[in-house]
N, C-alpha and C positions, 0 to 999 in steps of 0.2 A: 399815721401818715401825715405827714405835712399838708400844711393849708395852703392851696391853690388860690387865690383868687384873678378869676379871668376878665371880670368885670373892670376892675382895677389894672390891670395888665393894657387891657386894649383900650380905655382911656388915655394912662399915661403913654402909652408906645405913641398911641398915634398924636398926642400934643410932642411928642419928641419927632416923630417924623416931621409936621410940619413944623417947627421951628428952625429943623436940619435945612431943609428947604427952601424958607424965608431965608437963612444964613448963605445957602450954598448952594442957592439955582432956585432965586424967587422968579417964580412963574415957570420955574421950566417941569417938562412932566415925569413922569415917570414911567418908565421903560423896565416891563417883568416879561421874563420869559416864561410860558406860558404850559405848563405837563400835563394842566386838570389833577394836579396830586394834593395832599395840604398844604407843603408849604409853600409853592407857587399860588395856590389860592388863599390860603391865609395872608401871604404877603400883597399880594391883588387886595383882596380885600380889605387890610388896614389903609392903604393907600387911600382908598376911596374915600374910606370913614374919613382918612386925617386932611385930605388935596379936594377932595373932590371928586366922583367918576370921569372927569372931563378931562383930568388931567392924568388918566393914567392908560396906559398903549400898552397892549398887551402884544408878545409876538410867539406867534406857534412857529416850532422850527420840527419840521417831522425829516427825519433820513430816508427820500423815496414814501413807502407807503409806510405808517403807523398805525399799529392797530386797533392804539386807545385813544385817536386825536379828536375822538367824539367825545372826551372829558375836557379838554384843553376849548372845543368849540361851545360845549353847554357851560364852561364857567365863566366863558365871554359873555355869552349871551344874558347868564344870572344876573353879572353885575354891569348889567349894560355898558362895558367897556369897548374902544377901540380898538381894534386889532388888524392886528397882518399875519400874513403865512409866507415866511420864506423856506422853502425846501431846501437845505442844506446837502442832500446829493449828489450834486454835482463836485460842489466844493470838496467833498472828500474825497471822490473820485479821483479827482484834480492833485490832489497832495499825493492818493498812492502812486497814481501813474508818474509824477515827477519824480517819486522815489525807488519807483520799480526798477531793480537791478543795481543800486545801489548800497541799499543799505536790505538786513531783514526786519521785517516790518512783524515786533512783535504781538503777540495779546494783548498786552496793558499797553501797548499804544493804540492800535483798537479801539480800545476799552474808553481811554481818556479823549483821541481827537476828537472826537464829534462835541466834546463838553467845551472844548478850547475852542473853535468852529465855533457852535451856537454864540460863545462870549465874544468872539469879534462881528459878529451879527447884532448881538445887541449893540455893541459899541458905534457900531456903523448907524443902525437906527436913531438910538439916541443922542451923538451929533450932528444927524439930519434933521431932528422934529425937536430940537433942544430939547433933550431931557437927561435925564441925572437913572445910572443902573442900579436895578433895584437887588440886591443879591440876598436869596432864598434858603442860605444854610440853617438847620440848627444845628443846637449846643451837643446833641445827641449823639448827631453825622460829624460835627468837628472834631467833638472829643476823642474818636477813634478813627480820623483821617479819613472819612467816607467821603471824602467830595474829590476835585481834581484841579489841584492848583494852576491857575491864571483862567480855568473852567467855569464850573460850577463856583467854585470859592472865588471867584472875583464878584466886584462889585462899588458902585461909590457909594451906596449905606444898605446896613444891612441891621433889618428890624427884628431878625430871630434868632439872632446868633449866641443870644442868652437863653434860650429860653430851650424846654425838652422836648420830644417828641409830643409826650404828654398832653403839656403846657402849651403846644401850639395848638394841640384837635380841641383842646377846652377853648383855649381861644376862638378856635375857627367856627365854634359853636355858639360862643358869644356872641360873634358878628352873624351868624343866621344863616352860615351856609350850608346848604343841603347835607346830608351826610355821605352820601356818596362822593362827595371831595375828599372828603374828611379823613373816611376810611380805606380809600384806594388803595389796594397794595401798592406801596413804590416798585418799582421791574427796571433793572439794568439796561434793558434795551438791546443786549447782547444775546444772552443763553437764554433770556426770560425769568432768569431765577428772579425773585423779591430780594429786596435790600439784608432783609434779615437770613434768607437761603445763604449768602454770600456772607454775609456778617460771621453766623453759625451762632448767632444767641439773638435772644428777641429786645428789642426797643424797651419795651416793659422792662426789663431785667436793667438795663442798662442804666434805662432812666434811675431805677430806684438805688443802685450803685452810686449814681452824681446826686442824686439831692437827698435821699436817704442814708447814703453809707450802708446799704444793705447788701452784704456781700454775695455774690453767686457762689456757685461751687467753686473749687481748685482753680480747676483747668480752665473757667470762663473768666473767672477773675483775672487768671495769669495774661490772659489771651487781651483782655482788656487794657488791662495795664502796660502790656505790650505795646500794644497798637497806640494807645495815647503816647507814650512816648516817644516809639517813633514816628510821629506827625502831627510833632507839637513845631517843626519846621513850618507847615503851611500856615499855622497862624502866628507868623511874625514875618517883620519886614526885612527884605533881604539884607543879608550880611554885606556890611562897607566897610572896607579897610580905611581908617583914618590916618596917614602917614604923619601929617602934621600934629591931633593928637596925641598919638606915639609919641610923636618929637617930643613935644612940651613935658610929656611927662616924665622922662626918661633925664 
């Protein structure tokens, strides 16, 4: 197995966070939304190590009632962080009624607003209390399009987007935080399935495919490879027709 070091990992991340910071919102803070999962709490947590606790604002966004947000409230209170609760219920409310009888409002829309929601929540927060959005993907979730673009996958820096499932609990280990962050099942927040119910293969497996090259079976492999490719769109920047360009080169 490849050597991990986490020690090394969350030194240098978080000398890169605050240099991001000093470059690109000295003094302003840092604004994570907040699940109580790892990588809301790992990404909370490095902040601190690299900013400061004082500079980093956490926000719980629960849809109405949430039945895990007593993670989201103990991981505030761990790292003595700032925090707010805006209930995003309404606001979805608000989108299906304006849409109601209009259009049919599918599953994977469903599925994705409340993620698009929570991110103009952050956005709203953090140019109120000047601060810079802290975005919580890994390399795990992106390599097979698990997040929801301008959602979840948005952000103005994002400290885990290299790094594996793995590699973030070893990290989040590193910085001292409890295990029960660590190990949360992640939960869609829809059917209740965990990340991996929905995936149909496990983290482990996948991890050791990206930094191992250790293949799964057939059918998990194809299924992977699938999925990476198509939503290898969400990690790049929109397509721009350059007419001019064009012109020149032509």
């Amino acid at each position: 197995m490849y050597n991990f070091d986490a020690a090394d990992a969350v030194k240098k991340c978080s000398e890169w966070l605050k240099k991001w910071f000093d470059e690109n919102g000295k003094g302003c803070r840092a604004v994570i939304g907040i699940s109580g999962g790892k990588d809301s709490s790992v990404a909370a947590a490095l902040c601190c190590h690299a900013l400061g606790k004082e500079r980093v604002l956490g926000v719980m966004m629960p849809d109405g009632e949430q039945a895990d947000i007593d993670y989201s409230i103990d991981l505030c209170k761990c790292l003595d962080i700032e925090n707010i609760t805006v209930n995003i219920h309404e606001a979805m409310n608000g989108v299906y009624s304006a849409l109601n009888g209009k259009l049919e409002i599918l599953p994977q829309t469903r599925f994705n607003l409340p993620a698009r929601i929570r991110m103009s929540v952050l956005y709203a927060v953090s140019q109120s209390k000047n601060g810079r959005v802290i975005n919580t993907c890994n390399l795990s979730e992106d390599w097979v399009g698990y997040s929801t673009r301008y959602g979840d996958a948005a952000g103005d820096v994002s400290p885990l987007s290299h790094f594996t499932v793995a590699e973030v609990k070893a990290m989040g280990r590193e910085l001292g935080l409890p295990e029960k962050f660590i190990e949360k099942p992640p939960i869609d927040g829809l059917c209740g399935k965990t990340d991996e119910d929905n995936l149909g293969f496990t983290y482990e497996t996948l991890d050791k495919y990206i930094r191992e090259g250790i293949e799964p079976d057939e059918q998990i492999k194809n299924k992977i490879d699938t999925m990476h490719e198509k939503n290898l769109f969400k990690l790049s920047f929109m397509p721009c027709y350059d007419y001019f360009k064009e012109k020149s080169s032509s």
